[in-house]
C-alpha positions in Angstrom: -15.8 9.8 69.8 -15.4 7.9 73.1 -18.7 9.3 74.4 -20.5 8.2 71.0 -19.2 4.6 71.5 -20.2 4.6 75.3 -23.9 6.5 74.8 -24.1 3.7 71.6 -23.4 1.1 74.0 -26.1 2.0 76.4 -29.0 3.1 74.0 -29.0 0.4 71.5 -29.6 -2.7 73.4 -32.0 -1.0 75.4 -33.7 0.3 72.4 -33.8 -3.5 70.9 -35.8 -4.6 74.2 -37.8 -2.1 73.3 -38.6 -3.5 69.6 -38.9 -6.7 71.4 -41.2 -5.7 73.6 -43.6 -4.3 70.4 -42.8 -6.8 67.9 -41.4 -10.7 69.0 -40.6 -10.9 65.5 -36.9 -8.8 66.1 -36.3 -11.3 68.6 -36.1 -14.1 65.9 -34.3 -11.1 64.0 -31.6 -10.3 66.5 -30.9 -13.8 67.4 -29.9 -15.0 63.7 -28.1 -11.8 63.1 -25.8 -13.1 66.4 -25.7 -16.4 64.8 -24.3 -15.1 61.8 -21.7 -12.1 62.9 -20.6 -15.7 65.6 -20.1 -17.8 62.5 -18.2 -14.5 60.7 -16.1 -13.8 63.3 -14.9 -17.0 64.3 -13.9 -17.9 60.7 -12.0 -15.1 60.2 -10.5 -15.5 63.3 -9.7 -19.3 63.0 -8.6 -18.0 59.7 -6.2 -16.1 60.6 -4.8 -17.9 63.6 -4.4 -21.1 60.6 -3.0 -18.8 58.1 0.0 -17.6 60.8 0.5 -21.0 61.9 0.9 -22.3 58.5 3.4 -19.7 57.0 5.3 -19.7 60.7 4.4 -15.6 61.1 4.5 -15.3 64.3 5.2 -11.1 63.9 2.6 -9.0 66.2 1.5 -7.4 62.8 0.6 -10.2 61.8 -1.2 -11.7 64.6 -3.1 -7.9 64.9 -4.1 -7.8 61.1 -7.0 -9.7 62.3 -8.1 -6.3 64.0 -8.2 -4.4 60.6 -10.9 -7.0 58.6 -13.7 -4.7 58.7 -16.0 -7.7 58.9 -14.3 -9.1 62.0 -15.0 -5.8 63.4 -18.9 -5.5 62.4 -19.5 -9.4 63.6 -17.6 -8.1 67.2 -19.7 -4.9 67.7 -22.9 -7.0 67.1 -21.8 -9.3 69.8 -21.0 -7.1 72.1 -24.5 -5.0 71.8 -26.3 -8.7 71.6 -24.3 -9.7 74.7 -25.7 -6.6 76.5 -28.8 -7.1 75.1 -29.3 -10.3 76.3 -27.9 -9.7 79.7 -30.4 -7.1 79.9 -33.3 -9.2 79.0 -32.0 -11.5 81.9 -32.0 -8.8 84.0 -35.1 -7.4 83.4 -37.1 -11.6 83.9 -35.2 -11.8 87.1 -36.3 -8.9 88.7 -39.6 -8.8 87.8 -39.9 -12.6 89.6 -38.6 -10.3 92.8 
């Protein structure tokens, strides 16, 4: 499992340079998707930061629930692979000015 998530880490924002490199369209694509899966995942976690204050649950399970939200979890991965993505784009402009 841990080699699937590194190998998955590596080949999917290279392969969505690549689609961006065919068609500027998934640019536009990639970029609202991170705007979204940013909006998700800091509701649910200003959610849930709100919600602990408010009831005074300060327990560790409570605090880690956050981690189980399946949707927190989808709008993380997508930021971390956009994150790479884009770091990788950056990459790529700077060294070809070299």
């Amino acid at each position: 499992m841990k080699i699937l998530i590194l190998l998955t880490i590596i080949a999917v924002p290279i392969m969505m340079n690549i689609l961006v490199k065919f068609k500027q369209v998934f640019g536009l694509i990639f970029h609202f998707i991170a705007i979204v899966a940013y909006v998700v995942f800091g509701f649910i976690a200003a959610f849930s930061i709100a919600e602990i204050i408010i009831y005074h649950e300060v327990f560790m399970t409570n605090i880690h629930a956050v981690f189980l939200n399946f949707y927190f979890i989808l709008a993380g991965s997508y930021l971390g692979i956009y994150g790479l993505y884009e770091l990788i784009r950056l990459f790529i402009k700077q060294f070809l000015k070299i």
